[in-house]
Backbone as XML, in Angstrom:
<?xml version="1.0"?>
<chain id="A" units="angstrom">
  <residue number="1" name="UNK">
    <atom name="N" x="0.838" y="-1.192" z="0.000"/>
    <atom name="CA" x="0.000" y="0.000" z="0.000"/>
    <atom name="C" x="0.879" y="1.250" z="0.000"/>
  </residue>
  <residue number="2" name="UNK">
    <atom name="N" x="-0.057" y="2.055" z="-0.925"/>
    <atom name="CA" x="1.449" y="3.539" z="-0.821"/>
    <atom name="C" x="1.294" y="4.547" z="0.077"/>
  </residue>
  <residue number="3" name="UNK">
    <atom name="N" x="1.624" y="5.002" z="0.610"/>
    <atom name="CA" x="1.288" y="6.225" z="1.794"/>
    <atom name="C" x="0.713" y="7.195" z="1.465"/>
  </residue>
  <residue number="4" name="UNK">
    <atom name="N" x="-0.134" y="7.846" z="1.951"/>
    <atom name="CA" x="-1.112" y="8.776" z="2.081"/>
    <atom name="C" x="0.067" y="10.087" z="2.356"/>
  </residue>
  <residue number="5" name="UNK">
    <atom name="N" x="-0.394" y="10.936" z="1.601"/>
    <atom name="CA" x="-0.151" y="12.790" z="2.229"/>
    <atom name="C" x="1.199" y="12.698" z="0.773"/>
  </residue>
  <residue number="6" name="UNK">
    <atom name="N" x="1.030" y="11.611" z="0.213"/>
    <atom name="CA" x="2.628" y="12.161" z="-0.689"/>
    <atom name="C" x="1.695" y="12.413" z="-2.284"/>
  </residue>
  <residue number="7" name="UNK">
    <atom name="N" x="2.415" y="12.767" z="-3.197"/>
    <atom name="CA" x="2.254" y="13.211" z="-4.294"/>
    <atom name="C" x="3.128" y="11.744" z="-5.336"/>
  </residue>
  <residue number="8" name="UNK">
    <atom name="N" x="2.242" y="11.608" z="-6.096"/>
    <atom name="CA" x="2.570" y="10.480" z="-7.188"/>
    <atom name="C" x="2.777" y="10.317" z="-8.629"/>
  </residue>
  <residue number="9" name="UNK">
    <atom name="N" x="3.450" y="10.550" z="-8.965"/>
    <atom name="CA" x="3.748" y="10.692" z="-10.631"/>
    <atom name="C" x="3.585" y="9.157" z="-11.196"/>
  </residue>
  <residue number="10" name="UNK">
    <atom name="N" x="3.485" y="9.478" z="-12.599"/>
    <atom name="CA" x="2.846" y="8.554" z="-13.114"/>
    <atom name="C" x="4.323" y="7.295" z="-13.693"/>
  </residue>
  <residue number="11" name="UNK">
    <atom name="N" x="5.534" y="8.190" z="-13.380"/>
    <atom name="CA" x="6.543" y="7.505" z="-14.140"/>
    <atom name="C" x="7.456" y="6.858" z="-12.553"/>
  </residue>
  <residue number="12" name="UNK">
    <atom name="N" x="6.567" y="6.645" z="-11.237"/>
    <atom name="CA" x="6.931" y="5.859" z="-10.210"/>
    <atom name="C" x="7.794" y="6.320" z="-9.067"/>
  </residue>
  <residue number="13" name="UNK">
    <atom name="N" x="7.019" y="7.811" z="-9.234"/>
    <atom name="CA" x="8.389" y="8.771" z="-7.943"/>
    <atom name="C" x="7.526" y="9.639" z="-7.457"/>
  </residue>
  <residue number="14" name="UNK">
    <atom name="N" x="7.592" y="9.816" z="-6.028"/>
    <atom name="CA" x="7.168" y="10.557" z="-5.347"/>
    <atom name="C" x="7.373" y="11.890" z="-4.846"/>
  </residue>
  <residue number="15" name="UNK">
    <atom name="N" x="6.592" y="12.658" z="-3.898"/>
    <atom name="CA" x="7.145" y="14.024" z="-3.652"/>
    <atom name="C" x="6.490" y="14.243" z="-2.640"/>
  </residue>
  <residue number="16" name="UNK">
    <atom name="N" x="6.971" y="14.963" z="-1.475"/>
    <atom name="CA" x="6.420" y="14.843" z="-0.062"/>
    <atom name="C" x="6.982" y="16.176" z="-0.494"/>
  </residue>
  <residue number="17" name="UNK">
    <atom name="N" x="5.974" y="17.369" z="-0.057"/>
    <atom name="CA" x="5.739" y="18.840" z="-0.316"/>
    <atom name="C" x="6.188" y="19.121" z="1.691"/>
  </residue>
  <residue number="18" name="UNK">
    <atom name="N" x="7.152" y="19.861" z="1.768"/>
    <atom name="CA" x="7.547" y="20.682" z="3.076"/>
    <atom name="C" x="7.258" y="22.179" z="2.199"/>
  </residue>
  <residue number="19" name="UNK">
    <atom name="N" x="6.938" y="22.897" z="2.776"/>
    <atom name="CA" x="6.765" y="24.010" z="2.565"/>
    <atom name="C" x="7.102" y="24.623" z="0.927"/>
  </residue>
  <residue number="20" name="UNK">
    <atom name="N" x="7.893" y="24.777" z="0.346"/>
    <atom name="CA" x="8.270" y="25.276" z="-1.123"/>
    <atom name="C" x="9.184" y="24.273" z="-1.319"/>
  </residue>
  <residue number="21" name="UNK">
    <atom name="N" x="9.626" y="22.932" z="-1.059"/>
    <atom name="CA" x="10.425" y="22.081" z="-0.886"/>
    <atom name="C" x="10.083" y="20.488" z="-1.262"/>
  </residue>
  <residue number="22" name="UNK">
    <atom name="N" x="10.094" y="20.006" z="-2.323"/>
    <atom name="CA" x="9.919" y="18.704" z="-2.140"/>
    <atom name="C" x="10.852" y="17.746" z="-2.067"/>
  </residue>
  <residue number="23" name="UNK">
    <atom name="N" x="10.883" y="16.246" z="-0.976"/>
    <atom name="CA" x="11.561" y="15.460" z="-1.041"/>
    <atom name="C" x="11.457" y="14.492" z="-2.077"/>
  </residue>
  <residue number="24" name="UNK">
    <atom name="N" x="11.775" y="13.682" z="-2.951"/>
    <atom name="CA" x="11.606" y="13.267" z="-3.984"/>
    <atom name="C" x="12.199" y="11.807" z="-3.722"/>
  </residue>
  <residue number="25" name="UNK">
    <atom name="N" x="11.797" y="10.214" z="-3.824"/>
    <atom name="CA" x="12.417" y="9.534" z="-4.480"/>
    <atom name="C" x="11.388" y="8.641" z="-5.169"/>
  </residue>
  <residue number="26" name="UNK">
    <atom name="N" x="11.692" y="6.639" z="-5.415"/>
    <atom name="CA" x="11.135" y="6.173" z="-6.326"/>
    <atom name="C" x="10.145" y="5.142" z="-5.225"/>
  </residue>
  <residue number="27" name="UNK">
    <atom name="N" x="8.904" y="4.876" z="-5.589"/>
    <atom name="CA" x="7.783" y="4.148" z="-5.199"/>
    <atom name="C" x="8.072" y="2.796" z="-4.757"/>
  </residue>
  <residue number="28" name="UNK">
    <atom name="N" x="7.485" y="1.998" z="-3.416"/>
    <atom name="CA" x="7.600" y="0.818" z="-3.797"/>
    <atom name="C" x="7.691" y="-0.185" z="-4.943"/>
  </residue>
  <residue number="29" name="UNK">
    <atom name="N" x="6.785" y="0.160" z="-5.547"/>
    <atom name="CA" x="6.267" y="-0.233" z="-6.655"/>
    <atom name="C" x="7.489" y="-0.477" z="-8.010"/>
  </residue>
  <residue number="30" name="UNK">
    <atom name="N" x="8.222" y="0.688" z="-7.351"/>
    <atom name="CA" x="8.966" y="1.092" z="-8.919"/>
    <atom name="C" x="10.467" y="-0.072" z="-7.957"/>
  </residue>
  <residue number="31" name="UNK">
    <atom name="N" x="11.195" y="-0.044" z="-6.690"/>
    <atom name="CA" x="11.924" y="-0.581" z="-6.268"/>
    <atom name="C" x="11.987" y="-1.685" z="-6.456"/>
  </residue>
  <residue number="32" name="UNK">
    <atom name="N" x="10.475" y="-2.467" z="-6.263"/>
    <atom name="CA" x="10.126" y="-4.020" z="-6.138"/>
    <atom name="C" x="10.242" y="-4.288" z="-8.185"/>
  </residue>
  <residue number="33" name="UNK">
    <atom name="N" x="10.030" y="-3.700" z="-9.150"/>
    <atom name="CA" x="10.101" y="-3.861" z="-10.334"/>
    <atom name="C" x="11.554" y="-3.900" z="-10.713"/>
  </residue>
  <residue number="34" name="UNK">
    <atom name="N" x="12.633" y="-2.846" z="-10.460"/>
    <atom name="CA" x="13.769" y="-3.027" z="-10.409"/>
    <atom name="C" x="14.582" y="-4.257" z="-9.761"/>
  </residue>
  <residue number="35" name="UNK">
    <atom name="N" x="14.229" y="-4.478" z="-8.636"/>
    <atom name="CA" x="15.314" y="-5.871" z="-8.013"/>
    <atom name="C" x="16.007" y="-4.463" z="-7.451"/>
  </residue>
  <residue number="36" name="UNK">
    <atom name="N" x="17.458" y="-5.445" z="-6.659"/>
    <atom name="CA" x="18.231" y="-5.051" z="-6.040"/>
    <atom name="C" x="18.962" y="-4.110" z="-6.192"/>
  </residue>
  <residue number="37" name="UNK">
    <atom name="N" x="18.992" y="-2.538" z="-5.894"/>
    <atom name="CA" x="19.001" y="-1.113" z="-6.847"/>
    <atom name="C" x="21.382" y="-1.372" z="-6.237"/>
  </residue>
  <residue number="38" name="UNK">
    <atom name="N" x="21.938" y="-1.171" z="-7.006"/>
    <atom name="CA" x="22.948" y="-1.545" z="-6.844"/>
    <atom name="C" x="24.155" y="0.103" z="-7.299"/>
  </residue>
  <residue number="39" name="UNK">
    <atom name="N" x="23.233" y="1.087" z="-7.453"/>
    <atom name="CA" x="23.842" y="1.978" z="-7.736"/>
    <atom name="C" x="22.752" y="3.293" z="-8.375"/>
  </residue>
  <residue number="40" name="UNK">
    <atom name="N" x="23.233" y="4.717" z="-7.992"/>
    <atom name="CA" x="22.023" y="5.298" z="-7.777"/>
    <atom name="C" x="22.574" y="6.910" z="-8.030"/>
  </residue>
  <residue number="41" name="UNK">
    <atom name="N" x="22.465" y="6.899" z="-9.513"/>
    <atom name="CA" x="23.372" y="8.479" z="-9.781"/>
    <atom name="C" x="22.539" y="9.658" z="-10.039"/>
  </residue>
  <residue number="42" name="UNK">
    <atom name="N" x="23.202" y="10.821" z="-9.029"/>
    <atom name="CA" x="22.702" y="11.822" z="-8.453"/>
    <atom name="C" x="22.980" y="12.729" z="-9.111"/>
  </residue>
  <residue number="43" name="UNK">
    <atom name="N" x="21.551" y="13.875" z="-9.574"/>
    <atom name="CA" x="21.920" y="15.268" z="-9.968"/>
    <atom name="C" x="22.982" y="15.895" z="-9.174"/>
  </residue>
  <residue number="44" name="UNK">
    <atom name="N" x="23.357" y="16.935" z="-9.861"/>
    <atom name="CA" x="24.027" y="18.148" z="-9.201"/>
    <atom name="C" x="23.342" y="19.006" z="-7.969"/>
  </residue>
  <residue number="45" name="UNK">
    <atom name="N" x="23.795" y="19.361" z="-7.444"/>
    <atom name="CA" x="23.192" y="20.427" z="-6.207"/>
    <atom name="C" x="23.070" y="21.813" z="-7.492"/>
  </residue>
  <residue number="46" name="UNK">
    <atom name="N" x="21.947" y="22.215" z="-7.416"/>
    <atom name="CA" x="21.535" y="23.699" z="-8.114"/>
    <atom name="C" x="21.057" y="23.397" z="-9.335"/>
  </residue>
  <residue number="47" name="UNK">
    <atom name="N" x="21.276" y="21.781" z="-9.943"/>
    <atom name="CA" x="20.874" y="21.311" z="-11.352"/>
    <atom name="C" x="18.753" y="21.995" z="-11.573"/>
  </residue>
  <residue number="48" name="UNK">
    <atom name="N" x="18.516" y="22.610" z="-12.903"/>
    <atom name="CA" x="17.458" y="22.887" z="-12.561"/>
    <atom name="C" x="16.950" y="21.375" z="-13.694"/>
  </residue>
  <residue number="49" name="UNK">
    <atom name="N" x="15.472" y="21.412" z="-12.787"/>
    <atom name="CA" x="14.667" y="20.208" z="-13.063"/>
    <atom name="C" x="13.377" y="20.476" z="-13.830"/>
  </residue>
  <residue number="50" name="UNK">
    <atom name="N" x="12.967" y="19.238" z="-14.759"/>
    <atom name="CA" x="11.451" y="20.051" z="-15.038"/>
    <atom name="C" x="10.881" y="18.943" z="-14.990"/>
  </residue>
  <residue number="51" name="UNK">
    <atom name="N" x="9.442" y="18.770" z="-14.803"/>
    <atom name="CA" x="8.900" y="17.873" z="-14.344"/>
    <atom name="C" x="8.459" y="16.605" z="-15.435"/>
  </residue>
  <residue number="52" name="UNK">
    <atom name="N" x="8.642" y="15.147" z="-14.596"/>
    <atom name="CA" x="8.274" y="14.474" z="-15.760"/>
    <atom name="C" x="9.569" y="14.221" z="-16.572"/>
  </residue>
  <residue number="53" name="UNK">
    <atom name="N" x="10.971" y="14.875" z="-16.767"/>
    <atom name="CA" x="12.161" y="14.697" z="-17.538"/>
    <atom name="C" x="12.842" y="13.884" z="-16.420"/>
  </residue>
  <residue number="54" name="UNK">
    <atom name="N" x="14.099" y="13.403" z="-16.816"/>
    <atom name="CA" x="15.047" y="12.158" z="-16.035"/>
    <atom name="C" x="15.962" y="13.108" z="-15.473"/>
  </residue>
  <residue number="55" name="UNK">
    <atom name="N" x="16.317" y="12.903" z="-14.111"/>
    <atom name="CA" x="17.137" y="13.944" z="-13.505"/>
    <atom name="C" x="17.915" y="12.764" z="-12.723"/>
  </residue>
  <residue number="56" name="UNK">
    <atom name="N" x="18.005" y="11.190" z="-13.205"/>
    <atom name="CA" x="19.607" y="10.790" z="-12.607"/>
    <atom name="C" x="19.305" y="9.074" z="-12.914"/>
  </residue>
  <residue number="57" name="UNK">
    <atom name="N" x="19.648" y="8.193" z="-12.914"/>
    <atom name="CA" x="19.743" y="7.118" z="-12.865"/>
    <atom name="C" x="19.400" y="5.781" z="-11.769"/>
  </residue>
  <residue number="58" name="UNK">
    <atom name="N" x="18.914" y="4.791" z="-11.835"/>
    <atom name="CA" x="18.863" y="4.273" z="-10.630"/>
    <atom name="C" x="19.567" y="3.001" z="-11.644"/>
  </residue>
  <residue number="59" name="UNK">
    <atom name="N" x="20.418" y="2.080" z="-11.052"/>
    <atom name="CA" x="20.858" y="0.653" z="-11.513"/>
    <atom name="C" x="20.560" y="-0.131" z="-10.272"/>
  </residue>
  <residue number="60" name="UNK">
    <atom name="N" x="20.104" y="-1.350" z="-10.996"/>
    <atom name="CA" x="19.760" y="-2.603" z="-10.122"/>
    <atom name="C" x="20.324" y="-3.474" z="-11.112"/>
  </residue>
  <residue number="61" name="UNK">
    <atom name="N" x="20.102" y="-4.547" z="-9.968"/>
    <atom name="CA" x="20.940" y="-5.761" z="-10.938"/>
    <atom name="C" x="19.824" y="-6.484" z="-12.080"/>
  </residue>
  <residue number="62" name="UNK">
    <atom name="N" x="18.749" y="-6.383" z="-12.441"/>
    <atom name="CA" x="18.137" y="-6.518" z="-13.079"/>
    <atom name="C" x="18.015" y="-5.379" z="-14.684"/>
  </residue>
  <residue number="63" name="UNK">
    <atom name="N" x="17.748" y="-3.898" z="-14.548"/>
    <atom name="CA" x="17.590" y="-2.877" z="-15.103"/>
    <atom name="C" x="18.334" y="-1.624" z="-14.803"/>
  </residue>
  <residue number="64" name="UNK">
    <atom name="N" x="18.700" y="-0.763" z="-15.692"/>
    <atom name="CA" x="18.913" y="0.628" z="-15.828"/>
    <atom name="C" x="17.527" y="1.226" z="-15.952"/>
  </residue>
  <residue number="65" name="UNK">
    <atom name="N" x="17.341" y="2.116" z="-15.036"/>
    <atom name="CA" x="16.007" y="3.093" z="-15.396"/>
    <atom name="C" x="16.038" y="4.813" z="-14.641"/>
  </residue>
  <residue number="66" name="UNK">
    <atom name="N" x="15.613" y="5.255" z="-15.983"/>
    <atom name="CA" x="16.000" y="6.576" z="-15.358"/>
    <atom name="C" x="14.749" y="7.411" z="-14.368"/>
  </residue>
  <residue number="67" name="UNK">
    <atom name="N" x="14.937" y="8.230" z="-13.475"/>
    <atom name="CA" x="14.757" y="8.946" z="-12.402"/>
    <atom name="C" x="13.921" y="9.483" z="-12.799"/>
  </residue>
  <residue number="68" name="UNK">
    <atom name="N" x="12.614" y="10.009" z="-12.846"/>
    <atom name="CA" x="11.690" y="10.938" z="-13.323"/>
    <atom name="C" x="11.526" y="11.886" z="-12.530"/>
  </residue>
  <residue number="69" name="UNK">
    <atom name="N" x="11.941" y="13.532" z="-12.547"/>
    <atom name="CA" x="11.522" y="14.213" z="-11.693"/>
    <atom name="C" x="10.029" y="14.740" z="-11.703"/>
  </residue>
  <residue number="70" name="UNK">
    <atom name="N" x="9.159" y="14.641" z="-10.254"/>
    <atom name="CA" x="7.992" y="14.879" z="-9.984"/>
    <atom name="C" x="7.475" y="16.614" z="-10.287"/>
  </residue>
  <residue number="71" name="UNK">
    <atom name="N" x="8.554" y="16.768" z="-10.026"/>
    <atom name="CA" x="7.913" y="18.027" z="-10.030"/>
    <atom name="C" x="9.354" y="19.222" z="-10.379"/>
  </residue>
  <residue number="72" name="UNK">
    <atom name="N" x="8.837" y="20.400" z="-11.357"/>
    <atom name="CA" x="10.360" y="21.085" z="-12.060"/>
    <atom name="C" x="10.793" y="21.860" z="-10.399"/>
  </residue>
  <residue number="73" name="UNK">
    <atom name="N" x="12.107" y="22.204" z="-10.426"/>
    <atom name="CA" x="12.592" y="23.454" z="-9.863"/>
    <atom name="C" x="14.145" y="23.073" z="-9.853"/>
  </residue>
  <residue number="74" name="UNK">
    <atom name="N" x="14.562" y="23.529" z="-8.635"/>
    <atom name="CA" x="16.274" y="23.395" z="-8.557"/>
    <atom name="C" x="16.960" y="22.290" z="-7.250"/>
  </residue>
  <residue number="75" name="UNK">
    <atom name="N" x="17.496" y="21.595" z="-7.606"/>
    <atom name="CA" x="17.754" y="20.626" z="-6.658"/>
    <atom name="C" x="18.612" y="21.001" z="-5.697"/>
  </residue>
  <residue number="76" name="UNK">
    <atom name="N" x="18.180" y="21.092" z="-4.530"/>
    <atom name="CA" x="18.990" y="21.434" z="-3.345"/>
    <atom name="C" x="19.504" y="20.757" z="-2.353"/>
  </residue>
  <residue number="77" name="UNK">
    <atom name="N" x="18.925" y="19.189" z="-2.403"/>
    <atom name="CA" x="19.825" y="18.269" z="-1.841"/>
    <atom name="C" x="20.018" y="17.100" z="-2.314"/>
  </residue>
  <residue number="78" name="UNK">
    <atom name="N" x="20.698" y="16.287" z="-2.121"/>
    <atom name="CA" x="21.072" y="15.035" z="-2.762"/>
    <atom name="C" x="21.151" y="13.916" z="-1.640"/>
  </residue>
  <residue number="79" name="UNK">
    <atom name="N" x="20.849" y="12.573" z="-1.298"/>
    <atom name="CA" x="20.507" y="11.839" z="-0.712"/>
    <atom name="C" x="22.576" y="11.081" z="-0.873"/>
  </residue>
  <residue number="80" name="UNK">
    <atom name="N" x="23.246" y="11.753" z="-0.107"/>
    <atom name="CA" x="24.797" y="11.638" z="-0.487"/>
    <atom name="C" x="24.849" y="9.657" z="0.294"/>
  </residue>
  <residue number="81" name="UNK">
    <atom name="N" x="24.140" y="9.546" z="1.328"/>
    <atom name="CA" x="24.147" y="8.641" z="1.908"/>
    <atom name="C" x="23.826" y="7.299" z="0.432"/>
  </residue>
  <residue number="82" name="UNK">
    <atom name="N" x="23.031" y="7.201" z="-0.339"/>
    <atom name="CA" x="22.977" y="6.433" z="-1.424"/>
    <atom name="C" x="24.083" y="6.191" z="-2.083"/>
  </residue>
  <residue number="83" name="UNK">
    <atom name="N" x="24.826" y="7.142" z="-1.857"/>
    <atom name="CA" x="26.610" y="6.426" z="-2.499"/>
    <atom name="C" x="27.010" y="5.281" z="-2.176"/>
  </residue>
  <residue number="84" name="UNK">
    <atom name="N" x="27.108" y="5.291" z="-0.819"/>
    <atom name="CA" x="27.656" y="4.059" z="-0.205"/>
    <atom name="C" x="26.651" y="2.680" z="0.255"/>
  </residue>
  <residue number="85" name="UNK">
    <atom name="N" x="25.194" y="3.201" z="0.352"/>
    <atom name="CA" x="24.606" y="2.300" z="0.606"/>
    <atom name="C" x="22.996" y="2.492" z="-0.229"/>
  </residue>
  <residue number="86" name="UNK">
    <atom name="N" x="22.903" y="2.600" z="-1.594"/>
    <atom name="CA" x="21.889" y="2.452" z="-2.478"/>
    <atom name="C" x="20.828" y="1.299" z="-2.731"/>
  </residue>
  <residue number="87" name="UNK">
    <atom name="N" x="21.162" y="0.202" z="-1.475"/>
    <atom name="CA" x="20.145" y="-0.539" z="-0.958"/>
    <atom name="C" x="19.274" y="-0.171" z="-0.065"/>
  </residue>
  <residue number="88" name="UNK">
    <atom name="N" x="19.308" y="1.276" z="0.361"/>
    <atom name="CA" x="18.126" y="1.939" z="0.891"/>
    <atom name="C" x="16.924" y="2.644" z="0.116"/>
  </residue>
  <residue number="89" name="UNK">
    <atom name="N" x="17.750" y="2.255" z="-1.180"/>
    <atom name="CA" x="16.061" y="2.560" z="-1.828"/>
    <atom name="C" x="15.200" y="1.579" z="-1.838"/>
  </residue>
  <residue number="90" name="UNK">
    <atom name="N" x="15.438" y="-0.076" z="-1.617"/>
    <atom name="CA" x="14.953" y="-1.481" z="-1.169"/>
    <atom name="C" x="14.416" y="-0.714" z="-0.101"/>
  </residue>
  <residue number="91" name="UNK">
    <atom name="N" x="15.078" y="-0.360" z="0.966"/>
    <atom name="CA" x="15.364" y="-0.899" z="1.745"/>
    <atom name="C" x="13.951" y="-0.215" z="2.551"/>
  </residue>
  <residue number="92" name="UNK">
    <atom name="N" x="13.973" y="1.575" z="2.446"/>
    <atom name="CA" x="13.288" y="1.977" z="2.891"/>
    <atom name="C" x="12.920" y="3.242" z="1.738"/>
  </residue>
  <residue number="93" name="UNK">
    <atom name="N" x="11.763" y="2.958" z="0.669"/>
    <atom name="CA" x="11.602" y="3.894" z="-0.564"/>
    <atom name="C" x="11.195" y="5.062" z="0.149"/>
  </residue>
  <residue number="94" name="UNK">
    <atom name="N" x="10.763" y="4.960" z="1.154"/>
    <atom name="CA" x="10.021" y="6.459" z="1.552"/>
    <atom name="C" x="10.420" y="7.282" z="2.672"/>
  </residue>
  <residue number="95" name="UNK">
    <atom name="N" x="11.395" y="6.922" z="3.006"/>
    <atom name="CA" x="12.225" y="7.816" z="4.213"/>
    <atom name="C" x="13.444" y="7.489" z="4.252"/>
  </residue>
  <residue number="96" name="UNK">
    <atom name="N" x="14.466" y="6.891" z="4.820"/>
    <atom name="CA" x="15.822" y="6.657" z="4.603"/>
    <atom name="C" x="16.254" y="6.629" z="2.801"/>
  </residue>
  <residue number="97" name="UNK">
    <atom name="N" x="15.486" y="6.015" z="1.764"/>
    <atom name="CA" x="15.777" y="5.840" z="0.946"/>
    <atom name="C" x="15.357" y="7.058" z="-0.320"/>
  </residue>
  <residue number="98" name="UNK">
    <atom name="N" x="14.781" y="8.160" z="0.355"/>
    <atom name="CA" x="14.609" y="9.612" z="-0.692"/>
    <atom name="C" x="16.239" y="9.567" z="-1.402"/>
  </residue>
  <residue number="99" name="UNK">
    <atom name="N" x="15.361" y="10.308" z="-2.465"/>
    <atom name="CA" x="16.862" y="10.792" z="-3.545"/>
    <atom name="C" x="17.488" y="12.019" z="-3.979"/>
  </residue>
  <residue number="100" name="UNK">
    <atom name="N" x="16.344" y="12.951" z="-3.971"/>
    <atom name="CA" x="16.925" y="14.557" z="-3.799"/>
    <atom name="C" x="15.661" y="15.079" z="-3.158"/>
  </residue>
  <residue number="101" name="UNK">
    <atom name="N" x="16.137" y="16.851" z="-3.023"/>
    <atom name="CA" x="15.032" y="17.628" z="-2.768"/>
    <atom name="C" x="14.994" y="18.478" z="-3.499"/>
  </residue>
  <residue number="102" name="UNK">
    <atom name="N" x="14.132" y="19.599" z="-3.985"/>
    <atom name="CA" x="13.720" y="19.832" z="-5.080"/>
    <atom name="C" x="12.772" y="21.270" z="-4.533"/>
  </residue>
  <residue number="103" name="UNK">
    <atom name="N" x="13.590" y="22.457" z="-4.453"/>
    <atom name="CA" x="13.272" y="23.424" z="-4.482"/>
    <atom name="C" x="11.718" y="24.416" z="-5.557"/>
  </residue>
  <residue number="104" name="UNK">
    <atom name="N" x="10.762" y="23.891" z="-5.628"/>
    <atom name="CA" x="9.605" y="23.968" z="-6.544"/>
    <atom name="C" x="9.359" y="25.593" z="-7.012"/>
  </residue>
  <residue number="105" name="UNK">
    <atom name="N" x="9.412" y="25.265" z="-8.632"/>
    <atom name="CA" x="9.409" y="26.373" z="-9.200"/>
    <atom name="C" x="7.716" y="26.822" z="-9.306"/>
  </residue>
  <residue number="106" name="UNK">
    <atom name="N" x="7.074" y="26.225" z="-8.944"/>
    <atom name="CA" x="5.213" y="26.042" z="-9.431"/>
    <atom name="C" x="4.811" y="25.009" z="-8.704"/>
  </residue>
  <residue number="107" name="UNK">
    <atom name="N" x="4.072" y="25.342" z="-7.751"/>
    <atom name="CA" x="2.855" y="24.574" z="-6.800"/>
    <atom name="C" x="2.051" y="23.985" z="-7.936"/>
  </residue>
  <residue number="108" name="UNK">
    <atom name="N" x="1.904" y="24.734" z="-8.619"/>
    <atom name="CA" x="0.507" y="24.681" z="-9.655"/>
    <atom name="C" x="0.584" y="22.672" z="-10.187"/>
  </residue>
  <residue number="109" name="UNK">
    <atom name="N" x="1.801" y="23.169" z="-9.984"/>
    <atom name="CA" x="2.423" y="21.393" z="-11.150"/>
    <atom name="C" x="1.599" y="20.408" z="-10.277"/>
  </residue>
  <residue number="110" name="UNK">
    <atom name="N" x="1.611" y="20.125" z="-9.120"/>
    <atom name="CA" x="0.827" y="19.246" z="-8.275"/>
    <atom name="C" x="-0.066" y="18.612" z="-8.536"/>
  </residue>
  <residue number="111" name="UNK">
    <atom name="N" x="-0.788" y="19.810" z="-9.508"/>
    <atom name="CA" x="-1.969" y="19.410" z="-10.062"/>
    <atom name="C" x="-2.033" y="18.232" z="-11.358"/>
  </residue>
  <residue number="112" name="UNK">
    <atom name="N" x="-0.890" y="18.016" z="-11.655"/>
    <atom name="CA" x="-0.779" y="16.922" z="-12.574"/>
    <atom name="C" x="-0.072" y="15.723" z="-11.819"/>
  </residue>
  <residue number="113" name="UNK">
    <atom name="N" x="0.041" y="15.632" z="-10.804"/>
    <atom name="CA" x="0.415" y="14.010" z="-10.030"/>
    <atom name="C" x="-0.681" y="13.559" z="-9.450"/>
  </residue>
  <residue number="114" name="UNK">
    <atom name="N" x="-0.754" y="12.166" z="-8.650"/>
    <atom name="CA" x="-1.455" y="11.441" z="-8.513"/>
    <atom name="C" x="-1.524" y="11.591" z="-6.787"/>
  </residue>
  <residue number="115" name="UNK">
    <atom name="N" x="-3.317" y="11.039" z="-5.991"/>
    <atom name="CA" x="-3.259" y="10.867" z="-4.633"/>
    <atom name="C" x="-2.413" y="9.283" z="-5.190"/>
  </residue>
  <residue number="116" name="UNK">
    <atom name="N" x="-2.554" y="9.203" z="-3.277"/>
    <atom name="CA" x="-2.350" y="7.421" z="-3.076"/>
    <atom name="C" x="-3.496" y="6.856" z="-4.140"/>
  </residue>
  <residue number="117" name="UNK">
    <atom name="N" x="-4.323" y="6.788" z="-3.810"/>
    <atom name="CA" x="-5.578" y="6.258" z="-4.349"/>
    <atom name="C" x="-5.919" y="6.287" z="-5.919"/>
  </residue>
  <residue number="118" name="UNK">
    <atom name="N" x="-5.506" y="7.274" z="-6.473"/>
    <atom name="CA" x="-5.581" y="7.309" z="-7.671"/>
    <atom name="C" x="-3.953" y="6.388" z="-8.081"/>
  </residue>
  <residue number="119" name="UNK">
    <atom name="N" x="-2.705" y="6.429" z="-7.566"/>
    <atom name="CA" x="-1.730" y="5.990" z="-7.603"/>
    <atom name="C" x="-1.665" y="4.197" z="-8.331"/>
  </residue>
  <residue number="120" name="UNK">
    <atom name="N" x="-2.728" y="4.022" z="-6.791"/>
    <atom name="CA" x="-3.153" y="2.624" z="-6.899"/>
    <atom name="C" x="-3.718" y="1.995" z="-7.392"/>
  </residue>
  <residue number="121" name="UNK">
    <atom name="N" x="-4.795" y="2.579" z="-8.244"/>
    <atom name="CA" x="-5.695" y="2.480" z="-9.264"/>
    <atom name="C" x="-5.284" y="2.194" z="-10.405"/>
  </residue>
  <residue number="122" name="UNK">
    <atom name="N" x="-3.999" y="3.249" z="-10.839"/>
    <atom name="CA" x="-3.473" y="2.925" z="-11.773"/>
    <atom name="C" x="-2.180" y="1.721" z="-11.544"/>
  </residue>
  <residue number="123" name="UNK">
    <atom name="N" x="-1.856" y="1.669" z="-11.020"/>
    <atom name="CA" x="-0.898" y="0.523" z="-10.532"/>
    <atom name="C" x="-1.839" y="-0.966" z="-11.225"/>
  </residue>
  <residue number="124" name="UNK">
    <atom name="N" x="-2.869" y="-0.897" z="-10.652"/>
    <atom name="CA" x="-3.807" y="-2.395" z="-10.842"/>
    <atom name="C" x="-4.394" y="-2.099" z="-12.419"/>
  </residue>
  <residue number="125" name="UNK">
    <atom name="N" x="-4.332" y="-1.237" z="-12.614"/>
    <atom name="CA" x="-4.568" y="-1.590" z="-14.194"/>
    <atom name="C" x="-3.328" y="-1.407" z="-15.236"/>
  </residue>
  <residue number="126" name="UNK">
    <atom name="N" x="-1.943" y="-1.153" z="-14.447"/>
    <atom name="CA" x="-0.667" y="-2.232" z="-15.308"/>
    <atom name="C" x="-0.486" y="-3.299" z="-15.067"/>
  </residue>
  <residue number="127" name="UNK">
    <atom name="N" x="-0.921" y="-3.807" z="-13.870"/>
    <atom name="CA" x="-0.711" y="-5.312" z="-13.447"/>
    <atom name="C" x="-0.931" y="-6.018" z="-14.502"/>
  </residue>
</chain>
């Protein structure tokens, strides 16, 4: 089940809104499809983002798949801890395992991601 209060894009990445600030990484959903994420390459600090485009890489031992950012603006942090241990996107997709944060150029964009519920909806009709 996916957590309630976050924001859901359709290409398997999330966004937990702090004030003008979103934390950003990839869905259960999208972790458990990958396998064992074995390496996990990070925008730049200040890189600007637009929403919906690939802003870094995730490798598992199964697939290469690229990063979809949720939402545009300028990336202001980077999840540096994934260097050394990028089995926390397994491990924990929605708190230890975030991937950047994401300074938001437009609230407005919100309006094109998904609740949980709608998330899940669509989830069961790729199954």
């Amino acid at each position: 089940m996916t957590p309630t209060g976050l924001y859901y894009h359709p290409e398997h990445t999330w966004a937990k809104l702090e004030d003008n600030c979103a934390t950003v990484g990839v869905t259960d959903y999208a972790q458990e499809q990958l396998g064992d994420v074995v390496f996990v390459e990070l925008p730049e600090i200040g890189q600007e983002v637009k929403q919906g485009e690939p802003v870094g890489v995730i490798e598992s031992v199964k697939a290469v798949s690229d990063l979809h950012a949720p939402l545009s603006g300028k990336v202001v942090e980077t999840n540096l801890d994934l260097e050394d241990t990028p089995e926390m996107v397994n491990q924990s997709p929605y708190k230890e395992g975030w991937i950047i944060k994401i300074e938001l150029d437009d609230k407005a964009e919100l309006e094109n991601l998904l609740d949980n519920s709608n998330y899940e909806e669509r989830l069961s009709q790729e199954s």
